[in-house]
C-alpha positions as CSV (number, residue, x, y, z in Angstrom):
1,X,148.2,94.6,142.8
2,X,151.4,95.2,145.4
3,X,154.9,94.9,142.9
4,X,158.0,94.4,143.9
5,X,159.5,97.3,146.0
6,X,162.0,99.3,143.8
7,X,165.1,100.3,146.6
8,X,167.4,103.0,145.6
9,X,168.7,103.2,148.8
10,X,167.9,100.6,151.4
11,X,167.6,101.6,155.2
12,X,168.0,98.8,157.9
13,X,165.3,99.9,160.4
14,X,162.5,101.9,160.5
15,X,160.9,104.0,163.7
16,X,157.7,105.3,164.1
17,X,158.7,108.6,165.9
18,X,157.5,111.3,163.4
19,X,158.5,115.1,163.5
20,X,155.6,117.0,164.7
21,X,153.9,119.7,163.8
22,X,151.0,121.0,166.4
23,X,148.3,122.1,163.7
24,X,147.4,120.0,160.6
25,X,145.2,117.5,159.2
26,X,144.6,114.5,161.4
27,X,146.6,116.3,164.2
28,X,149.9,116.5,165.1
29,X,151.6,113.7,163.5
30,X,149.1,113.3,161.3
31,X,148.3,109.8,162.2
32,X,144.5,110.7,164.4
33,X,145.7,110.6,167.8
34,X,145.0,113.7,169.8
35,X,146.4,114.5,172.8
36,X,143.1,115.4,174.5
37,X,142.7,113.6,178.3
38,X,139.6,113.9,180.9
39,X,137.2,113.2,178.3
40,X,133.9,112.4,179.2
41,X,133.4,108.2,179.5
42,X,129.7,108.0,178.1
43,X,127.5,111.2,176.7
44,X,123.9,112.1,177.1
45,X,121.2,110.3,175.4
46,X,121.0,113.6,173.2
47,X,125.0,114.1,172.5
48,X,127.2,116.2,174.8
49,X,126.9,120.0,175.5
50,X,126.5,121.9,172.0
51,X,129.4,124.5,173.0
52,X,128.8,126.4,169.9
53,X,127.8,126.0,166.0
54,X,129.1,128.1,163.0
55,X,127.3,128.5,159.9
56,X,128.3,130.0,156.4
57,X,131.8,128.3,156.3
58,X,131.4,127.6,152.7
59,X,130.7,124.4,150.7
60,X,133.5,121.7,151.6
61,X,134.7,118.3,153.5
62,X,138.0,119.7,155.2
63,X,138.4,119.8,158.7
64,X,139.2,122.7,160.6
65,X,142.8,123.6,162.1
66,X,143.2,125.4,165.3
67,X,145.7,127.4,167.4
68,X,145.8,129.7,170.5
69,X,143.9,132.7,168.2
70,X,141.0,130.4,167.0
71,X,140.5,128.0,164.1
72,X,140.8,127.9,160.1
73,X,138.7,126.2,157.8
74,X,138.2,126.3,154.1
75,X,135.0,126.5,151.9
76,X,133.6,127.4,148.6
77,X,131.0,130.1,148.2
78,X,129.4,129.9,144.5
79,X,132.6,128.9,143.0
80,X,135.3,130.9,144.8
81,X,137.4,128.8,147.7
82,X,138.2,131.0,150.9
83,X,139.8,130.5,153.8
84,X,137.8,131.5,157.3
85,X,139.4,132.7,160.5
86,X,136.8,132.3,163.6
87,X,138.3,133.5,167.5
88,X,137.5,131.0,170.1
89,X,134.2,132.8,170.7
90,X,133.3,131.9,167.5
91,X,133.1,135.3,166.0
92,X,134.6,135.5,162.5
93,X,138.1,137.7,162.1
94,X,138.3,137.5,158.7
95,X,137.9,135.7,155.6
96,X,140.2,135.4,151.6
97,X,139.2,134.2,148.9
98,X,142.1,132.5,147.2
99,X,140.6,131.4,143.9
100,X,138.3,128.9,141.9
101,X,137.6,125.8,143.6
102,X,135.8,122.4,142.7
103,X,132.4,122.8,141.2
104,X,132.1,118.9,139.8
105,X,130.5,116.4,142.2
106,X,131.4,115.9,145.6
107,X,131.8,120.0,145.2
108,X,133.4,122.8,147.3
109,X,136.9,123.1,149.0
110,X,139.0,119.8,150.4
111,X,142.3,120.1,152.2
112,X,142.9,121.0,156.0
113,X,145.0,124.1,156.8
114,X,148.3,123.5,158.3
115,X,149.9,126.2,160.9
116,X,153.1,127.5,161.9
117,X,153.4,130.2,164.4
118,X,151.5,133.0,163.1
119,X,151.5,131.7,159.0
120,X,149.0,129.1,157.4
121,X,149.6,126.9,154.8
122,X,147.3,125.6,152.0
123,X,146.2,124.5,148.6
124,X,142.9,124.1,146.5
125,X,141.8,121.6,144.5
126,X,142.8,123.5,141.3
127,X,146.3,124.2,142.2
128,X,146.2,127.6,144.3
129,X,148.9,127.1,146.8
130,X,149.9,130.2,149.2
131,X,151.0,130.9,152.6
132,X,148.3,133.5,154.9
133,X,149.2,135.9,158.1
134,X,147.0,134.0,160.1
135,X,146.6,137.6,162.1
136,X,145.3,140.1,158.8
137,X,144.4,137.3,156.6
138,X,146.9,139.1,153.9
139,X,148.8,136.8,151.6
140,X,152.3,136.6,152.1
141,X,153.1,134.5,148.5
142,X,150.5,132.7,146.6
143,X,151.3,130.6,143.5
144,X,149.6,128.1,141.1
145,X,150.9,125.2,141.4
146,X,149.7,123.2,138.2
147,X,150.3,126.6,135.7
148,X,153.9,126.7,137.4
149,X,154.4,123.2,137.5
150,X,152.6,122.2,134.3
151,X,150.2,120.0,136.6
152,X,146.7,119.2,136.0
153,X,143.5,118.9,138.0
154,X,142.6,115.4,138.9
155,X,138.7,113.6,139.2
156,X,137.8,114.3,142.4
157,X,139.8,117.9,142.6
158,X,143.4,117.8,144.0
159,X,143.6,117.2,147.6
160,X,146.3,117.8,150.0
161,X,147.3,120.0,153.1
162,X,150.6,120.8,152.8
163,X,153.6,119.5,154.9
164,X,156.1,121.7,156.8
165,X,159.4,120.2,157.4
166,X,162.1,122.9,158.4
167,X,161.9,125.9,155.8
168,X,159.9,123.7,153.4
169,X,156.5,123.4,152.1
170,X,156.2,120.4,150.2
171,X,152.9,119.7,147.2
172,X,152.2,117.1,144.6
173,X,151.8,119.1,142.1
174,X,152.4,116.2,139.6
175,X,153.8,117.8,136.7
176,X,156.0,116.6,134.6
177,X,159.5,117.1,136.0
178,X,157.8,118.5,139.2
179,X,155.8,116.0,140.7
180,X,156.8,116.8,143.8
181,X,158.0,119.9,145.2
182,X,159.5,121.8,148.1
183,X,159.1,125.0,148.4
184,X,160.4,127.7,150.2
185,X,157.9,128.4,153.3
186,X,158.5,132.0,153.6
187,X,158.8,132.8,149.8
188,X,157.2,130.4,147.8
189,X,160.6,130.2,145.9
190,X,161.3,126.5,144.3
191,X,163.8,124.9,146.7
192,X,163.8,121.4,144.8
193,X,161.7,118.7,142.6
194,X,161.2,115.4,142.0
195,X,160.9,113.9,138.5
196,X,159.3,110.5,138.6
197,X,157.1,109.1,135.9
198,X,154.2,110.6,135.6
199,X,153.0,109.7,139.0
200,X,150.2,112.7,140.4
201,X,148.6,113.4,143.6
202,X,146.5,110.8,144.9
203,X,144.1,112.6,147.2
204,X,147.0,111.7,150.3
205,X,148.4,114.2,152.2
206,X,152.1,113.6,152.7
207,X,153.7,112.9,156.0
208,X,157.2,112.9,158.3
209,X,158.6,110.0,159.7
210,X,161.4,109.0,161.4
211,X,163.2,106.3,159.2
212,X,167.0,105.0,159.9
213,X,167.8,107.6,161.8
214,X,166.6,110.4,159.4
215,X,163.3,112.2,158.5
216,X,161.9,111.4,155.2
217,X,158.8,112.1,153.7
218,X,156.0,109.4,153.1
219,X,153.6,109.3,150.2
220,X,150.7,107.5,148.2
221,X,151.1,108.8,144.8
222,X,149.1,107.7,141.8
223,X,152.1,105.1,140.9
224,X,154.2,104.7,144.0
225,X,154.5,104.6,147.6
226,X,157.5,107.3,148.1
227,X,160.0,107.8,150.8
228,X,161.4,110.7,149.8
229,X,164.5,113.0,151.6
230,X,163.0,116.2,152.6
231,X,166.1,117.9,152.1
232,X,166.9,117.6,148.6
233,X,163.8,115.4,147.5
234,X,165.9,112.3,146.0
235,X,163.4,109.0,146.4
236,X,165.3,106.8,149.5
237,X,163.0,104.4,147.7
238,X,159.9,103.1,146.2
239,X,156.9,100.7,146.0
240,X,154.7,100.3,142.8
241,X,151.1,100.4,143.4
242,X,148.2,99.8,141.0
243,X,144.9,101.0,141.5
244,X,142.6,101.9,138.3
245,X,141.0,104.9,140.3
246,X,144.1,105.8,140.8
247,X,143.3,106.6,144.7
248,X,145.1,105.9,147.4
249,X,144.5,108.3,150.2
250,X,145.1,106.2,153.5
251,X,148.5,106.7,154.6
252,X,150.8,103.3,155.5
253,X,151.5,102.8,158.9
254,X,154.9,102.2,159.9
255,X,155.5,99.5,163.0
256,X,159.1,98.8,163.6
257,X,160.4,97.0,160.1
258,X,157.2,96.7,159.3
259,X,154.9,98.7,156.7
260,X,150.5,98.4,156.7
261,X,148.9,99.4,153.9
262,X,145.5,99.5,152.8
263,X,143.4,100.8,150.0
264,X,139.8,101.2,148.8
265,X,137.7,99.2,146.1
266,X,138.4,95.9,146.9
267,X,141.9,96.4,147.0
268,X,142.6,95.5,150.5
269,X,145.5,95.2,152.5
270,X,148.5,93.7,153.5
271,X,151.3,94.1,155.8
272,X,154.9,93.8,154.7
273,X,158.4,93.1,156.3
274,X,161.0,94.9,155.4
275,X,163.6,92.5,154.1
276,X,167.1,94.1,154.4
277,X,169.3,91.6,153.2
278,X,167.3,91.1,149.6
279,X,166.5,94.5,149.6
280,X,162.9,94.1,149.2
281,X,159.7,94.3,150.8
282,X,158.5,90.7,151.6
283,X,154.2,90.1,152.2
284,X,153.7,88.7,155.4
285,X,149.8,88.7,154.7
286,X,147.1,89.9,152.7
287,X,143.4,90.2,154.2
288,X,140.6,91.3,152.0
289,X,138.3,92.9,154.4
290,X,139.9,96.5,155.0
291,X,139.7,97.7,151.5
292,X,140.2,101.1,153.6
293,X,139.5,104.4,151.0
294,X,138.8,107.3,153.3
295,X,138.6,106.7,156.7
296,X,142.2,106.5,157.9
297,X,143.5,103.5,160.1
298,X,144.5,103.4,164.1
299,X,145.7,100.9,166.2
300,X,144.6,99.9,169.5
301,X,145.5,96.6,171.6
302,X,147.3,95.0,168.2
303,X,144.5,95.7,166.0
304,X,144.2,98.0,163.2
305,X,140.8,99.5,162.5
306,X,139.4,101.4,159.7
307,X,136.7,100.6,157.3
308,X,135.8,98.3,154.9
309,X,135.4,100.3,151.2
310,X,133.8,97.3,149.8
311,X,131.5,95.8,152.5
312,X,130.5,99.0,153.8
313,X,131.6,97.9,157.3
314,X,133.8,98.9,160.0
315,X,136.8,96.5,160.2
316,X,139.5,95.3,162.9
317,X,142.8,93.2,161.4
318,X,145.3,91.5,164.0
319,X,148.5,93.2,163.6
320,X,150.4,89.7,163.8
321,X,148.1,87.5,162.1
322,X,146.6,89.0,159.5
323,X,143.1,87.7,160.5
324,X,140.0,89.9,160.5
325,X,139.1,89.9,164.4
326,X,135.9,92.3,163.9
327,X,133.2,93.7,161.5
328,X,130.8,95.5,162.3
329,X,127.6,97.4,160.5
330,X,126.1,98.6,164.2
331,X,127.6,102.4,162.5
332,X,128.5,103.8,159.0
333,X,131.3,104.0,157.5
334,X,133.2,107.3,158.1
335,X,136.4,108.7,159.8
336,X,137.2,108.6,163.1
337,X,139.9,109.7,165.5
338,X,141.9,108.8,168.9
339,X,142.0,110.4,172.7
340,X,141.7,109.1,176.0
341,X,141.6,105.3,175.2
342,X,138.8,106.0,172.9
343,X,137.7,106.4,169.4
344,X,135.5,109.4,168.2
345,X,133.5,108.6,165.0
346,X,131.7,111.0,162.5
347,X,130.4,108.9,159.9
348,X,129.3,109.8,156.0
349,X,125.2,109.8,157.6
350,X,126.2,112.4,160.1
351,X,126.0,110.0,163.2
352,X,128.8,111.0,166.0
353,X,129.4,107.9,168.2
354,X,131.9,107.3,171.3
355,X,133.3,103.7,171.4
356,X,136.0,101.8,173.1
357,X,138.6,100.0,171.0
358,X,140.2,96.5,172.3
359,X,141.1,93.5,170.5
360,X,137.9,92.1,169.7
361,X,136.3,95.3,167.7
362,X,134.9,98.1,170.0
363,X,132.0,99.0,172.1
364,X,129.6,102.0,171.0
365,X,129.0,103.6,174.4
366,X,127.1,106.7,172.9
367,X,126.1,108.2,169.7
368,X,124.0,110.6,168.3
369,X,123.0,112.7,165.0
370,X,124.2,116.0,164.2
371,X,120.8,118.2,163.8
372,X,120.7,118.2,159.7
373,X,117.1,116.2,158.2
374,X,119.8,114.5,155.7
375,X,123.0,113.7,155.8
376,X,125.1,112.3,152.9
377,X,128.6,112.0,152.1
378,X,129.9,113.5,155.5
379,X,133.7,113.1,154.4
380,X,134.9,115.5,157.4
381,X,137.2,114.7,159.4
382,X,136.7,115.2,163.2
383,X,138.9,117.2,165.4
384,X,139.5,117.3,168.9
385,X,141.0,120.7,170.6
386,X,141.1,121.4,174.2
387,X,137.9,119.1,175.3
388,X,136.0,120.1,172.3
389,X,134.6,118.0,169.6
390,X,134.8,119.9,165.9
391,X,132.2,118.1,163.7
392,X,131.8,119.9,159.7
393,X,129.3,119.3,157.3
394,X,129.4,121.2,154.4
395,X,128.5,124.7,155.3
396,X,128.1,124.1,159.1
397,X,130.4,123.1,161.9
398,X,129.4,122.1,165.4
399,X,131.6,122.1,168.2
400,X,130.5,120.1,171.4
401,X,132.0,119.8,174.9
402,X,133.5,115.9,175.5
403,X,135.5,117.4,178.5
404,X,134.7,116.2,182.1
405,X,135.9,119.7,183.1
């Protein structure tokens, strides 16, 4: 299941301070901890205030990215993906259509925008990559990134939300010869490629981190855990992973010299020490119970929570032992996110829920359902922006006040 690690180049330390960007998926290090402070401690029986609720965003499971203007969301209408531009009184600026999107199961658009200054980035599931004025909406380059790239549409529909780093925009195309690529932000031009097996995207958005003294890239691929150089795309190095759904879309976390990693159907997880003078990665444990899939992982008090793939259970692993300190079937699986010394959870049954993380599992202090009869596969990811809550299901977002203010 883990392989040996393959180093091309072996760094002694690793750090966990990662190059931010303010407006992407999970927020802005991409790891689900906001910013967000004076957030109420318990909420109404009912849920907190209902600030506002949008309707017709389209068919989708993305989350929405905001900035100073508004937010951005994508969604499929019939079977054309566009992107949606609401101001902060929720009044809609514009919408694009960018092409085709998924019409299998589990249909409609995927991926979060990401934002820079007054330009959004993103890609459907069928390989239309392009870069928006977020002010007009008008396309300032757009590309196909599998017809370009000779890369082809995975199960579940391709899906990532593109990484800035400098003048880069870097996508998984996973064609052969390309799959990986930067490209230039402003111009969609080519600016470099990676050629590795035949390794595709595995529904994980990449990330930046700050690794012996440089930034680098970090990736689940279908074959490999990748620590690329942004800068000219050569693999730093490389960890084999096998997975015959070929999904891994949890991203690793990175803790000093070590490296926690978790994946779905029954996989599991295991944290490993980074052995410098072998030149390997060496297992410090394996624990069965978070067989994470979706959900994402955070820490809190030396435990790492996320949810059990598997068991259908929330889960909570000591960071030094290894041992599963806390499961828990009081809520759903689903994702979840971090402010204040709390945890915010949307699960897939459409149940919002405040709890409060500590070494022993966490404590719901509130919950409460999002007003839809039925609620299934709620893959969303919630956002937190200024005191409000952003909760998307399907064709409907909700945003709620969780401010004390």
């Amino acid at each position: 299941m883990f392989e040996k690690i393959t180093p091309i180049l072996f760094i002694l330390a690793i750090s966990t301070c990662v190059y931010s960007q303010p407006h992407q998926f999970r927020g802005a290090d991409r790891d689900g901890v906001y910013p967000d402070n004076g957030l109420l401690d318990r909420w109404p029986e009912d849920g907190p205030e209902l600030a506002a609720t949008i309707e017709g965003i389209g068919d989708g499971y993305g989350s929405p990215s905001m900035n100073e203007k508004g937010l951005f969301i994508a969604g499929m209408i019939d079977s054309t993906g566009y992107i949606f531009h609401y101001d902060h009184g929720q009044q809609l600026q514009w919408k694009v259509p960018y092409g085709k999107e998924f019409t299998f199961r589990f249909t409609g658009a995927r991926g979060t925008p990401t934002l820079e200054n007054e330009r959004l980035y993103y890609s459907g599931t069928l390989g239309d990559a392009f870069c928006l004025d977020t002010r007009t909406g008008e396309f300032i380059w757009k590309k196909n990134i599998f017809e370009t790239y000779r890369g082809q549409e995975i199960k579940w529909g391709y899906t990532e939300s593109p990484l800035i780093y400098q003048d880069l925009v870097i996508l998984t195309p996973g064609g052969p010869g390309h799959n990986v690529v930067a490209l230039d932000k402003s111009s969609g031009a080519l600016k470099w490629s990676l050629d590795l097996d035949s390794t595709k995207n595995s529904y994980c958005s990449p990330q930046l981190i700050r690794h012996g003294g440089q930034d680098l890239v970090l990736m689940n691929t279908t074959d490999y855990l990748l620590f690329l150089n942004p800068n000219d795309g050569k693999v730093v190095f490389s960890h084999p992973i096998s997975h015959p759904n070929t999904m891994h879309a949890v991203n690793p976390l990175y803790l000093e010299s070590k490296i926690f990693y978790s994946s779905g159907y029954g996989e599991g997880a295991v944290m490993f020490r980074i052995n410098d003078e072998q030149q390997r990665l060496d297992t410090i444990y394996y624990n069965s119970d978070l067989d994470c899939k979706l959900s994402g992982l955070l820490v809190a008090d030396g435990t790492v929570f996320g949810t059990s793939d598997r068991k259908k259970q929330w889960v909570g692993v000591d960071l030094a032992s290894g041992e599963t300190v806390f499961t828990s079937r009081e809520l759903k699986p689903g994702s979840f996110l971090q402010a204040d010394g709390k945890f915010f959870i949307f699960t897939e049954t459409g149940v919002a829920a405040l709890a409060y993380p500590d070494r022993t599992g966490f404590k719901v202090a509130s919950s409460f359902s999002i007003p839809v009869a039925s609620v299934q596969n709620s893959f969303a990811h919630p956002v937190l922006y200024k005191g409000i809550l952003y909760l998307r299901y399907r064709e409907q977002l909700w945003l709620y006040n969780v401010s004390k203010n």
